[in-house]
GUFI-115043 format. One record per atom (N, C-alpha, C): residue number from 1; residue in one letter; atom name; x negated, y, z negated. Coordinates in Angstrom, 3 decimals, always signed. Layout:
<nodes>
[node NUM; 'A'; 'CA'; [X; Y; Z]] ...
</nodes>
This chain:
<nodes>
[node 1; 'X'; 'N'; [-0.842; -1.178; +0.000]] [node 1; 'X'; 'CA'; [+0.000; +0.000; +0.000]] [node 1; 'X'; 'C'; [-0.888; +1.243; +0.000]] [node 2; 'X'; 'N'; [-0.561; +2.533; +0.319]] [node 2; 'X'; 'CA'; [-1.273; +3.568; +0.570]] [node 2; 'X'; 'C'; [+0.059; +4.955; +0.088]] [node 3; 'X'; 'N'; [-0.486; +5.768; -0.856]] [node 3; 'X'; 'CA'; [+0.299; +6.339; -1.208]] [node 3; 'X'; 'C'; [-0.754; +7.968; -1.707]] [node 4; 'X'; 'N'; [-0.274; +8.787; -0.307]] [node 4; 'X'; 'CA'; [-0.495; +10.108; -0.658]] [node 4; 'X'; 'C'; [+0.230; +10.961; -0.767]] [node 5; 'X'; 'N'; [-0.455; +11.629; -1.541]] [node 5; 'X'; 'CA'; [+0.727; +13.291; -1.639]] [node 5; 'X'; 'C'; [+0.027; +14.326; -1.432]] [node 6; 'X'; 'N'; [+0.746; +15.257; -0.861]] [node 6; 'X'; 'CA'; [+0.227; +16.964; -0.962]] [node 6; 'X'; 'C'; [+1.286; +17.690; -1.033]] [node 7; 'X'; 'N'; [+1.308; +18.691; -2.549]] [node 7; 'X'; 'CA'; [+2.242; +19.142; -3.027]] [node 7; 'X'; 'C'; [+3.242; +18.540; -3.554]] [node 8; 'X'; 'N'; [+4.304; +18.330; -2.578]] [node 8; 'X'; 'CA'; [+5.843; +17.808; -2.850]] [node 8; 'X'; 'C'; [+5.750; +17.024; -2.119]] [node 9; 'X'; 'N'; [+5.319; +16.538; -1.199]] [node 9; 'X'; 'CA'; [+5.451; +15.371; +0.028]] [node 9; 'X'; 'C'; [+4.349; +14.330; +0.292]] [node 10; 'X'; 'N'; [+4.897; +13.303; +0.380]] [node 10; 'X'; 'CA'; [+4.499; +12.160; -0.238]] [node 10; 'X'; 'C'; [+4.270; +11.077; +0.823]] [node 11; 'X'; 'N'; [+3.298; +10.285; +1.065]] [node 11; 'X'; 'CA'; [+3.291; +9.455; +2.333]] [node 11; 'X'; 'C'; [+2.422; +8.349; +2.074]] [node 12; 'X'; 'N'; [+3.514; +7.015; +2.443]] [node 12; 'X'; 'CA'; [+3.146; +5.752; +1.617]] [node 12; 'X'; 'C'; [+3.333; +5.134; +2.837]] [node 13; 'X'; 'N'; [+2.755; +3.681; +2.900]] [node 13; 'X'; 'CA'; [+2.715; +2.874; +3.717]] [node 13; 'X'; 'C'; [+2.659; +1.211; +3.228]] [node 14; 'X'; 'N'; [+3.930; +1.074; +3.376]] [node 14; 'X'; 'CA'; [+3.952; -0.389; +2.827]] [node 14; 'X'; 'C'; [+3.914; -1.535; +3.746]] [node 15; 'X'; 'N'; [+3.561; -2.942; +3.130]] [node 15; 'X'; 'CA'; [+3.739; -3.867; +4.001]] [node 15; 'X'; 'C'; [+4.450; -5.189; +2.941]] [node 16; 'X'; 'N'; [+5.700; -4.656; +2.743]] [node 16; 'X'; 'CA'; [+6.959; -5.401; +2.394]] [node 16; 'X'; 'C'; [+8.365; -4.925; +2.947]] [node 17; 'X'; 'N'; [+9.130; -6.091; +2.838]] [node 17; 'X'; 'CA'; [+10.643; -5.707; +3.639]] [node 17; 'X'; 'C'; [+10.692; -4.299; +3.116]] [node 18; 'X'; 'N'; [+11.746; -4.306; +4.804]] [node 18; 'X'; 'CA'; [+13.220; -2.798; +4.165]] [node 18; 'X'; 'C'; [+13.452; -2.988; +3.197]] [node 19; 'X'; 'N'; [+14.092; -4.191; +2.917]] [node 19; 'X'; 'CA'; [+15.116; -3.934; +1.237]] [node 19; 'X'; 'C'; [+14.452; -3.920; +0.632]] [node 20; 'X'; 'N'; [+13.500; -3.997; +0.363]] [node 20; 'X'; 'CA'; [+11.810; -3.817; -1.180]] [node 20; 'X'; 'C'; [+11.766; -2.203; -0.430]] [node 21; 'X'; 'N'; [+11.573; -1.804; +0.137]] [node 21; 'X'; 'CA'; [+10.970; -0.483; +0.380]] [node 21; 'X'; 'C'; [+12.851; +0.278; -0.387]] [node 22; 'X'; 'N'; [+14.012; -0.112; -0.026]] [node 22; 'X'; 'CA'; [+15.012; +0.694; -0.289]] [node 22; 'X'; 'C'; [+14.955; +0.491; -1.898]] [node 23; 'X'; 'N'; [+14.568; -0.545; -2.454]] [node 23; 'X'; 'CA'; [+14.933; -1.145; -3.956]] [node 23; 'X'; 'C'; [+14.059; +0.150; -4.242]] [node 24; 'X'; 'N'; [+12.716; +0.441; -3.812]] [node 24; 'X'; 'CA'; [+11.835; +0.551; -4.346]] [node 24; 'X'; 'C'; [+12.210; +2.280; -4.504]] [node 25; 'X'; 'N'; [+12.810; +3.207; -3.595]] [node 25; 'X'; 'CA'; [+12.906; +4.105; -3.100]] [node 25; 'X'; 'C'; [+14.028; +4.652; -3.794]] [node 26; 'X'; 'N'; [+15.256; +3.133; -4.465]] [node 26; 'X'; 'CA'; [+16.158; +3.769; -5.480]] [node 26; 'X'; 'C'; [+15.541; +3.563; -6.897]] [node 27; 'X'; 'N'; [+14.268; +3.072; -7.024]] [node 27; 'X'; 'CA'; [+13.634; +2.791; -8.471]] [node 27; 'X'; 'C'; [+13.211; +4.030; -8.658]] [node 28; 'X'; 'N'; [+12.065; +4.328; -7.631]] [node 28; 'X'; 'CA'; [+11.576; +6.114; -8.228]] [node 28; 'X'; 'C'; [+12.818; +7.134; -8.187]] [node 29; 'X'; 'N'; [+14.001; +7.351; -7.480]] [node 29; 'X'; 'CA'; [+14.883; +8.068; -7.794]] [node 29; 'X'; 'C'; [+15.463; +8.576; -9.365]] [node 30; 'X'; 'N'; [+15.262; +7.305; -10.140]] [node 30; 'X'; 'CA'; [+15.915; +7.045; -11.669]] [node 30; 'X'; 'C'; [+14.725; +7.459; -12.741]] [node 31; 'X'; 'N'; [+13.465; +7.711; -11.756]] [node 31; 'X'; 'CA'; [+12.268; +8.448; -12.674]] [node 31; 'X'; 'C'; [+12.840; +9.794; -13.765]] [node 32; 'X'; 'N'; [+13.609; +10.230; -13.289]] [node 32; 'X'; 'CA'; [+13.898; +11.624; -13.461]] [node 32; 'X'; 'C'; [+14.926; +12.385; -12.701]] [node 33; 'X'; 'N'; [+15.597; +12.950; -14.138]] [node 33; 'X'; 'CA'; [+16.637; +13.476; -13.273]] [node 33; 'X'; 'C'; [+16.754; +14.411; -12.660]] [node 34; 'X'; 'N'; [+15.957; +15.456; -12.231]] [node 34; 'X'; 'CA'; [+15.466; +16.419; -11.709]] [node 34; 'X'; 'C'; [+14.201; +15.930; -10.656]] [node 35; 'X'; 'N'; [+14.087; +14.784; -10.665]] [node 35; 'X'; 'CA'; [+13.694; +14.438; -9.277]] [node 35; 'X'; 'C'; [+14.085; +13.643; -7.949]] [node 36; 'X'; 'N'; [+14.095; +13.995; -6.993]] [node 36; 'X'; 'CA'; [+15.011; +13.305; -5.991]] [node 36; 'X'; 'C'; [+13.984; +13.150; -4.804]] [node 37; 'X'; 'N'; [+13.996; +11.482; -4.284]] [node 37; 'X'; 'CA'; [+12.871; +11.238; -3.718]] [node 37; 'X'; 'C'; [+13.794; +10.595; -2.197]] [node 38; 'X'; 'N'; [+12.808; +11.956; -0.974]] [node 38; 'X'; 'CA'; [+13.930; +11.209; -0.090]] [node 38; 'X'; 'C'; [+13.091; +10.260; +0.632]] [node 39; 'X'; 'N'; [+13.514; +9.524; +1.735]] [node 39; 'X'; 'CA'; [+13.048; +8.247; +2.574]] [node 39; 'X'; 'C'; [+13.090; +8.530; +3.698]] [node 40; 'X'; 'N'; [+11.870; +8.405; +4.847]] [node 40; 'X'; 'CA'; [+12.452; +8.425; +6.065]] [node 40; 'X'; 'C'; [+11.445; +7.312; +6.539]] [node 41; 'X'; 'N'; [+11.982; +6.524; +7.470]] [node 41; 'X'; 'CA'; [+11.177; +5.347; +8.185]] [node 41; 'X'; 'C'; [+10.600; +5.985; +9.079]] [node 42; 'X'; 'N'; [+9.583; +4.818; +9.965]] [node 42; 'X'; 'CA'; [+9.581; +5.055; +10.981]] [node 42; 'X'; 'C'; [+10.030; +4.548; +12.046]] [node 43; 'X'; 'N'; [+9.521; +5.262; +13.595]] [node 43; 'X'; 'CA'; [+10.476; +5.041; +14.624]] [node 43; 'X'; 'C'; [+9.344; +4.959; +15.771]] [node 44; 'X'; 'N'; [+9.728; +3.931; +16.266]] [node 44; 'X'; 'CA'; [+8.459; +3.355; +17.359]] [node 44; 'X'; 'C'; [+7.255; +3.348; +16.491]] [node 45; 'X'; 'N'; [+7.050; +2.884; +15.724]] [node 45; 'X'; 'CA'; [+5.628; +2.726; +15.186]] [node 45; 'X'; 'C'; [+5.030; +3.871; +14.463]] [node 46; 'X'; 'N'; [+5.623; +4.944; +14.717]] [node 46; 'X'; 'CA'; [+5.326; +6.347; +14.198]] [node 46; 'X'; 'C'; [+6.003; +6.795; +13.705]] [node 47; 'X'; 'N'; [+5.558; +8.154; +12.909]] [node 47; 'X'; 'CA'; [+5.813; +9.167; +11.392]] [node 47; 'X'; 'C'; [+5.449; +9.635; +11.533]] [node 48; 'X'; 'N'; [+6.064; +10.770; +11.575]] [node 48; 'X'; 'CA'; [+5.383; +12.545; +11.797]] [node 48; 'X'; 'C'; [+5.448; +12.756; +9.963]] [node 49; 'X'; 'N'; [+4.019; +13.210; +9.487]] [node 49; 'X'; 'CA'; [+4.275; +13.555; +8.318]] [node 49; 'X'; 'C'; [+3.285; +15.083; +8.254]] [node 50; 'X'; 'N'; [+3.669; +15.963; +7.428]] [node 50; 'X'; 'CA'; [+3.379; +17.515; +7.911]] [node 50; 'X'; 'C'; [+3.029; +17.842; +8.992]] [node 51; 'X'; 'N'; [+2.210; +18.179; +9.646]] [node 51; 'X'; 'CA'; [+1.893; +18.313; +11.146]] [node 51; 'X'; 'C'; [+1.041; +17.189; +11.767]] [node 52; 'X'; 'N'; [+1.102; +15.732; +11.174]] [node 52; 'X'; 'CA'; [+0.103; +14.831; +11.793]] [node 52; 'X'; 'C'; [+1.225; +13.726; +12.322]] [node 53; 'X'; 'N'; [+1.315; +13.540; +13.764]] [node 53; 'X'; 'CA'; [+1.592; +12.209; +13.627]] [node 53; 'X'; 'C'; [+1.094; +11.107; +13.540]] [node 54; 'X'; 'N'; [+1.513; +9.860; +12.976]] [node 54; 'X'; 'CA'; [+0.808; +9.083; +12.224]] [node 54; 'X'; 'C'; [+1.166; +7.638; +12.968]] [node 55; 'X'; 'N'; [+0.650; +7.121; +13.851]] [node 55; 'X'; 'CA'; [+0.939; +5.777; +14.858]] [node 55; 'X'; 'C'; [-0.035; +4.412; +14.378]] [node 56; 'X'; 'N'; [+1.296; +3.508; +14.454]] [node 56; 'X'; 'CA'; [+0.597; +2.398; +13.919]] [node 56; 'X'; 'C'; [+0.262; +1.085; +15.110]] [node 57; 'X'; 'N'; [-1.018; +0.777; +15.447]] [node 57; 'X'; 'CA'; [-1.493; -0.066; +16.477]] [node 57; 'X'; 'C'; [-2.259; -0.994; +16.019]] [node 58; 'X'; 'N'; [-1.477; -2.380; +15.646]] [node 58; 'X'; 'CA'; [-1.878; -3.475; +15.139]] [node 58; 'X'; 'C'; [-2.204; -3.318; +13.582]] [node 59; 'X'; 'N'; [-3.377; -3.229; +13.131]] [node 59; 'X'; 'CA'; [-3.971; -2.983; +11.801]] [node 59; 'X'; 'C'; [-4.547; -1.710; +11.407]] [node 60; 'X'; 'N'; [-4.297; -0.751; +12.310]] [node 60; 'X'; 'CA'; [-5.329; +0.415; +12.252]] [node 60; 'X'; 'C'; [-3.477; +1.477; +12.602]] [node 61; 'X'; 'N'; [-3.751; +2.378; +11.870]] [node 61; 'X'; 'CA'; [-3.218; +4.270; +11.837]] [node 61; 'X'; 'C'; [-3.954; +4.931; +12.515]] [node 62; 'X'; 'N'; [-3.254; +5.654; +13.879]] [node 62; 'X'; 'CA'; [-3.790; +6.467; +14.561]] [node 62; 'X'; 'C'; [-3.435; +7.916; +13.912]] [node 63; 'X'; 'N'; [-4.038; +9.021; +14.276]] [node 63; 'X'; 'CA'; [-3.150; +10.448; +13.840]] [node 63; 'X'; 'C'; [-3.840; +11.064; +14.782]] [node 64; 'X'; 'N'; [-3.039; +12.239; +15.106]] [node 64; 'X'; 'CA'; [-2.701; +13.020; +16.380]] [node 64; 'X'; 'C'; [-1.502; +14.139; +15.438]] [node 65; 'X'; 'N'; [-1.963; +15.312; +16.315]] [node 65; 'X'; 'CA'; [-1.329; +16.364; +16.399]] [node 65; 'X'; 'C'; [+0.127; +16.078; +16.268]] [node 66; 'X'; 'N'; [+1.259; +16.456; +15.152]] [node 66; 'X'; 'CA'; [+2.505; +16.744; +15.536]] [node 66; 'X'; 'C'; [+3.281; +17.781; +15.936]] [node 67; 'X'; 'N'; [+4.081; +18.319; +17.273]] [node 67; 'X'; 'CA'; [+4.665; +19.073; +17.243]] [node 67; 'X'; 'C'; [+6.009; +18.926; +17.036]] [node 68; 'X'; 'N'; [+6.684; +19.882; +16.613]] [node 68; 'X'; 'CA'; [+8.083; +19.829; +16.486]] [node 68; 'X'; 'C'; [+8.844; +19.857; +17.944]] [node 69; 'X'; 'N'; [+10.060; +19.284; +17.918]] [node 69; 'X'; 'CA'; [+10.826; +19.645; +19.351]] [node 69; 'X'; 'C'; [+10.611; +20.551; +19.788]] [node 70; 'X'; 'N'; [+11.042; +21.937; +18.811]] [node 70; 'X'; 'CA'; [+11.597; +23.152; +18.889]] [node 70; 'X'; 'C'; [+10.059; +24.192; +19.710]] [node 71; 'X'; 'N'; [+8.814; +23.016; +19.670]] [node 71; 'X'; 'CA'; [+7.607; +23.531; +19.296]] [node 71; 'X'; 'C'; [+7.273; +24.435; +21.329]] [node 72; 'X'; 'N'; [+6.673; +25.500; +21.809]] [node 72; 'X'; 'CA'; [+6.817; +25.995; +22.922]] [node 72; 'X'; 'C'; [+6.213; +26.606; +23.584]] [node 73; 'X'; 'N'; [+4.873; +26.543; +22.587]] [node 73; 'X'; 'CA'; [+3.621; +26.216; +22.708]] [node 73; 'X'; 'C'; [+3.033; +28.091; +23.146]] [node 74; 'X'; 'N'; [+3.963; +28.516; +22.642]] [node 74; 'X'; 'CA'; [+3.465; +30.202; +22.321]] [node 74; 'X'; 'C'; [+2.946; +30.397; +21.133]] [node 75; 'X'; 'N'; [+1.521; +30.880; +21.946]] [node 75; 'X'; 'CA'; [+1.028; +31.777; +20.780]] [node 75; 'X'; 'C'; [+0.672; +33.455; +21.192]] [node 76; 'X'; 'N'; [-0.119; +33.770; +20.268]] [node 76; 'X'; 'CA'; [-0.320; +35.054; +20.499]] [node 76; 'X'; 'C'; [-1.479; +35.518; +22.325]] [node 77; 'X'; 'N'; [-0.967; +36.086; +22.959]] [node 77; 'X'; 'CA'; [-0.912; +36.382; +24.222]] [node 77; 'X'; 'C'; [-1.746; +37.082; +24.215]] [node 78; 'X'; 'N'; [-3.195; +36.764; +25.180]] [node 78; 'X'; 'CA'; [-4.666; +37.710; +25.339]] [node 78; 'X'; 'C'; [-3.987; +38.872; +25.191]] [node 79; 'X'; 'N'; [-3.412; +39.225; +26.578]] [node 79; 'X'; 'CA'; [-3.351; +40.353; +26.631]] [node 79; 'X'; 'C'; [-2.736; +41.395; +25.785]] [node 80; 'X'; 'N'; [-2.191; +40.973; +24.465]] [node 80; 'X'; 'CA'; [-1.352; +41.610; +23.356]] [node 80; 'X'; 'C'; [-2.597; +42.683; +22.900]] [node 81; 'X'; 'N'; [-2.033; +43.787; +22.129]] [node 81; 'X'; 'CA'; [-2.718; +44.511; +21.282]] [node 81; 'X'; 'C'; [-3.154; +44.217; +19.830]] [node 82; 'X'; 'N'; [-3.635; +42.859; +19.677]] [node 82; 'X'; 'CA'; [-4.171; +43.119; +18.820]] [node 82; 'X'; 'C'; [-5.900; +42.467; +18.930]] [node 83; 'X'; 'N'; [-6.421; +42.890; +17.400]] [node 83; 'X'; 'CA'; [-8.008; +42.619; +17.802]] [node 83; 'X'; 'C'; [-8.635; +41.523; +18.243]] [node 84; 'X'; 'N'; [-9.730; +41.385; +19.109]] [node 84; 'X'; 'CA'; [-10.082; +40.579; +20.084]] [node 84; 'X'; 'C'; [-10.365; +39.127; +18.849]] [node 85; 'X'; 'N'; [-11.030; +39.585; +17.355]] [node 85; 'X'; 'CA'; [-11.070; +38.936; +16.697]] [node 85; 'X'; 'C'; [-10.414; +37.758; +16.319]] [node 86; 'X'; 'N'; [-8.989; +38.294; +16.017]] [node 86; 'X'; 'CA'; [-7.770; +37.529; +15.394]] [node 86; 'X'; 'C'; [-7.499; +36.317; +17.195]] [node 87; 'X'; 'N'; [-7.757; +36.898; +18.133]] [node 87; 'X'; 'CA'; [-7.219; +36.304; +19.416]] [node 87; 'X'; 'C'; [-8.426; +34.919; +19.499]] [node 88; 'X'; 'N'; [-9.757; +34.995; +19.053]] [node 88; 'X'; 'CA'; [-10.729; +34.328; +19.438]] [node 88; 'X'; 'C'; [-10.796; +33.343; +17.608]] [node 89; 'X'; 'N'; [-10.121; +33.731; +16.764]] [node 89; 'X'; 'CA'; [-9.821; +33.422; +15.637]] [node 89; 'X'; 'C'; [-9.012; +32.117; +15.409]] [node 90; 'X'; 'N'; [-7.661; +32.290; +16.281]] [node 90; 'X'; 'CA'; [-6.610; +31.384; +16.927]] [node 90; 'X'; 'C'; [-6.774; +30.456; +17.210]] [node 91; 'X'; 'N'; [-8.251; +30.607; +18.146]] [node 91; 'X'; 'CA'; [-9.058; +29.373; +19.627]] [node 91; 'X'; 'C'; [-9.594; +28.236; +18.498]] [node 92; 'X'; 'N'; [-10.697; +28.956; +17.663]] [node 92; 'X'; 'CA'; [-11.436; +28.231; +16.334]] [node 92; 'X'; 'C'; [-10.232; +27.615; +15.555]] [node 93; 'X'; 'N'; [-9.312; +27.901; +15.044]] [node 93; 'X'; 'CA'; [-8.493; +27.450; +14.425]] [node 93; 'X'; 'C'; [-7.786; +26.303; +14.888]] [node 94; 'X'; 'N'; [-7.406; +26.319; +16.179]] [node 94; 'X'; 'CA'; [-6.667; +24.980; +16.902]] [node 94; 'X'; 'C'; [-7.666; +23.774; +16.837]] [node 95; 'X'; 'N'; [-8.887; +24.398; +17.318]] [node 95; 'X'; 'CA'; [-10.032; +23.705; +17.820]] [node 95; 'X'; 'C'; [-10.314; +22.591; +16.281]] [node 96; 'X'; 'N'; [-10.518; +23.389; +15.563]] [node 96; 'X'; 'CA'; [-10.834; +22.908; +14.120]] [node 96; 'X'; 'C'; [-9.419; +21.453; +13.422]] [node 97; 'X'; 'N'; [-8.567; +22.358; +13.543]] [node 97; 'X'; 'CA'; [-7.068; +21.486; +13.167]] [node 97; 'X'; 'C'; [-7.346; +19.860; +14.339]] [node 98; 'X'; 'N'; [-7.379; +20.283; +15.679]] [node 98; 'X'; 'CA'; [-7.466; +19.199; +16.293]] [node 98; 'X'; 'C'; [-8.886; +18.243; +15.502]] [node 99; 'X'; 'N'; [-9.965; +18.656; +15.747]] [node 99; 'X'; 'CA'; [-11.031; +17.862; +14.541]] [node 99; 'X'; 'C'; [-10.601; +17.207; +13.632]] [node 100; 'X'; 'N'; [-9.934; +17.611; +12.828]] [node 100; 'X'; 'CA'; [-9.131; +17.382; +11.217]] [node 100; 'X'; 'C'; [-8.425; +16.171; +11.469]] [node 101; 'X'; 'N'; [-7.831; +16.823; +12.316]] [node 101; 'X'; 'CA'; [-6.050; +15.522; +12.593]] [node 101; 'X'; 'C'; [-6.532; +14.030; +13.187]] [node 102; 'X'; 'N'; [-6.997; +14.412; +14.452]] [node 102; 'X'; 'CA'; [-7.291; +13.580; +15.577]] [node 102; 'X'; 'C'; [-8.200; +12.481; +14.697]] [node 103; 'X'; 'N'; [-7.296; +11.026; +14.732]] [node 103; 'X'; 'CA'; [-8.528; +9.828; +14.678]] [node 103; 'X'; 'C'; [-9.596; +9.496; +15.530]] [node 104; 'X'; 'N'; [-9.445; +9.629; +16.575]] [node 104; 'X'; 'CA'; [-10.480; +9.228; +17.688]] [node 104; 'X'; 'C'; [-10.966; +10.146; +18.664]] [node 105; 'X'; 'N'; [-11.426; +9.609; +19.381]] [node 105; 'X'; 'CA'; [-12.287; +10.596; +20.231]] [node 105; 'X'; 'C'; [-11.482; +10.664; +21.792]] [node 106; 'X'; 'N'; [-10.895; +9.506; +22.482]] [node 106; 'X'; 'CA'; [-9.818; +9.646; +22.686]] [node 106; 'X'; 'C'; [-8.447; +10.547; +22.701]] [node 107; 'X'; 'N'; [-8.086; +10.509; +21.643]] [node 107; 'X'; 'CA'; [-7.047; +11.971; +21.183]] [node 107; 'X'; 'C'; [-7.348; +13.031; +20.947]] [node 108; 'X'; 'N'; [-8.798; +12.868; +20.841]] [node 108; 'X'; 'CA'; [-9.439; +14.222; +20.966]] [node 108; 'X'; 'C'; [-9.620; +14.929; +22.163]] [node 109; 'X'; 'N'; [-9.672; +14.132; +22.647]] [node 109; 'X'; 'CA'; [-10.162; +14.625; +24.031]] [node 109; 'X'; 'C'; [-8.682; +15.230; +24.751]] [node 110; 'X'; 'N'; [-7.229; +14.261; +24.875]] [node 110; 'X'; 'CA'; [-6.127; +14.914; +24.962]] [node 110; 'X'; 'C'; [-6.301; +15.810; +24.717]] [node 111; 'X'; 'N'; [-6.057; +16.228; +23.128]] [node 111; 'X'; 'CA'; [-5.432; +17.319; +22.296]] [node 111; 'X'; 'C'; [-6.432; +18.552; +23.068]] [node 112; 'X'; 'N'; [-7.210; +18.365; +22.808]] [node 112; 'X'; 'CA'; [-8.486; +19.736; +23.518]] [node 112; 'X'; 'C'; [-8.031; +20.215; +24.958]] [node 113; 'X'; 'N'; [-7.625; +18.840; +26.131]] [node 113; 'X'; 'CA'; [-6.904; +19.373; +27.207]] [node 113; 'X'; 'C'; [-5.923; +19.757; +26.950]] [node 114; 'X'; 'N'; [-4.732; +19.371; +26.294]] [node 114; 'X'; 'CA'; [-3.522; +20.194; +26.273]] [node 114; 'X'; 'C'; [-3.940; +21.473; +25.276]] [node 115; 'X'; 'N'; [-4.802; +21.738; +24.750]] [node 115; 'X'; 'CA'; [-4.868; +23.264; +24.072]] [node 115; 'X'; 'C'; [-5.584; +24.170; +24.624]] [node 116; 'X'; 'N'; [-6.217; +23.308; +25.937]] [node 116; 'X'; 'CA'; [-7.047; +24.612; +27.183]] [node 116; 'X'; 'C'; [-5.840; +25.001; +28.163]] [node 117; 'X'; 'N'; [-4.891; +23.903; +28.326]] [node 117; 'X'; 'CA'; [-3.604; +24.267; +29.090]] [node 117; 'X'; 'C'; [-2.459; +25.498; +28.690]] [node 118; 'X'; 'N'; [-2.340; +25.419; +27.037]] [node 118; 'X'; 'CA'; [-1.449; +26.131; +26.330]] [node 118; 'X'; 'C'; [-2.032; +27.512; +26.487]] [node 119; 'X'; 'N'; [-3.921; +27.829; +26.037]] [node 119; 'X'; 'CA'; [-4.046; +28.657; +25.688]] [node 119; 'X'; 'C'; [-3.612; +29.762; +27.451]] [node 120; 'X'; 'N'; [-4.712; +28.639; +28.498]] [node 120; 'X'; 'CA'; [-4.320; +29.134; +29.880]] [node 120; 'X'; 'C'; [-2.668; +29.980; +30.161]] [node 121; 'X'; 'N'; [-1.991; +29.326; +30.029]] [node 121; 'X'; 'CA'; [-0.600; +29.663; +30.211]] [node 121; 'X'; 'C'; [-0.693; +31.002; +28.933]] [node 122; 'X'; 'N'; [-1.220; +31.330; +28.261]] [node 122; 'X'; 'CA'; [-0.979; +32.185; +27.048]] [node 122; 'X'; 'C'; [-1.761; +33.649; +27.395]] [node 123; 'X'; 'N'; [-2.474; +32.865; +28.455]] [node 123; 'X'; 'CA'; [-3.438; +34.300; +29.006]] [node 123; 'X'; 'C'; [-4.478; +34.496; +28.818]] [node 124; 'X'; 'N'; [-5.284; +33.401; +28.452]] [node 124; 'X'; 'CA'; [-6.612; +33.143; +28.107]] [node 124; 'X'; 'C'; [-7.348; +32.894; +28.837]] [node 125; 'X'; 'N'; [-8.303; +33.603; +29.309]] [node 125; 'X'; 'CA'; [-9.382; +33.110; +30.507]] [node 125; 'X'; 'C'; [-10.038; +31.855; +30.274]] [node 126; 'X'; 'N'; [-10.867; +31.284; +31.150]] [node 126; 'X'; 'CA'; [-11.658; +29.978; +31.181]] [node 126; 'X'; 'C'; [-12.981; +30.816; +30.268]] [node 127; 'X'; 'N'; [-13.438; +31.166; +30.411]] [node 127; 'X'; 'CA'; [-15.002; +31.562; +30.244]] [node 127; 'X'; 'C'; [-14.868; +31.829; +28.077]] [node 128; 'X'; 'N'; [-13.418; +32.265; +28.093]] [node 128; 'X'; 'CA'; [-13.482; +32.644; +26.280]] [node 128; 'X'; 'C'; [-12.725; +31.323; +25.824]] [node 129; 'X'; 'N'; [-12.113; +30.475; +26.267]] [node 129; 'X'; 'CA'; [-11.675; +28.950; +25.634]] [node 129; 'X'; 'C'; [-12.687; +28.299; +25.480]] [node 130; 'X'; 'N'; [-13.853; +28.121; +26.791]] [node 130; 'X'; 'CA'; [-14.959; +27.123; +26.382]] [node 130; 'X'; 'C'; [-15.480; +27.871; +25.470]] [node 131; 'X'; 'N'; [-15.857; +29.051; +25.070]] [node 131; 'X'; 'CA'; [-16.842; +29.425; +24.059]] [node 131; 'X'; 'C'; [-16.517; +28.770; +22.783]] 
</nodes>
């Protein structure tokens, strides 16, 4: 079993039935009455848990970037007014998160093309993404 938390949210990974995972899920409920513990499975092999999704292939957890549906892949637009800083700030920041998330080198390599694509469409030249 594997059981992390950050903050309030909590991410476990069992390898016993549904009904042991539901028994188990109405046992911590009765911890406290001011605590309420919710459940969500997964679906195709995967769990989006805070922004990572979390894919399971044979014996091994992959993780990769999660976006939300709603997600539309705007960000802040070169050409906007604000400082060149905060714009080249953004680039490091994705760049870094993808590092973090990404299990392999593989999904790394995705995630890095689809975030030279996003930034492109966002108004970002070639010459300041590779930097």
């Amino acid at each position: 079993m594997i059981w992390l938390r950050y903050v309030d949210d909590i991410f476990c990974v069992f390898t016993i039935s549904k009904e042991k995972i539901f028994e188990f899920h109405t046992r911590i409920n009765k911890w406290h009455k001011n605590l309420h513990f919710t459940l969500k499975l997964e679906s195709d092999n995967s769990i989006a848990f805070l922004d990572v999704l979390v894919t399971q292939e044979q014996d091994k957890l992959n993780t990769s970037l999660y976006r939300k549906p709603t997600h539309t892949g705007l960000y802040m637009l070169w050409d906007s007014t604000q400082n060149r800083r905060y714009k080249l700030g953004l680039i490091k920041t994705l760049v870094i998160r993808i590092y973090r998330i990404c299990s392999s080198k593989e999904i790394v390599t995705q995630e890095l093309h689809l975030l030279r694509t996003t930034l492109t469409n966002n108004g970002y030249l070639p010459h300041i993404i590779k930097r």
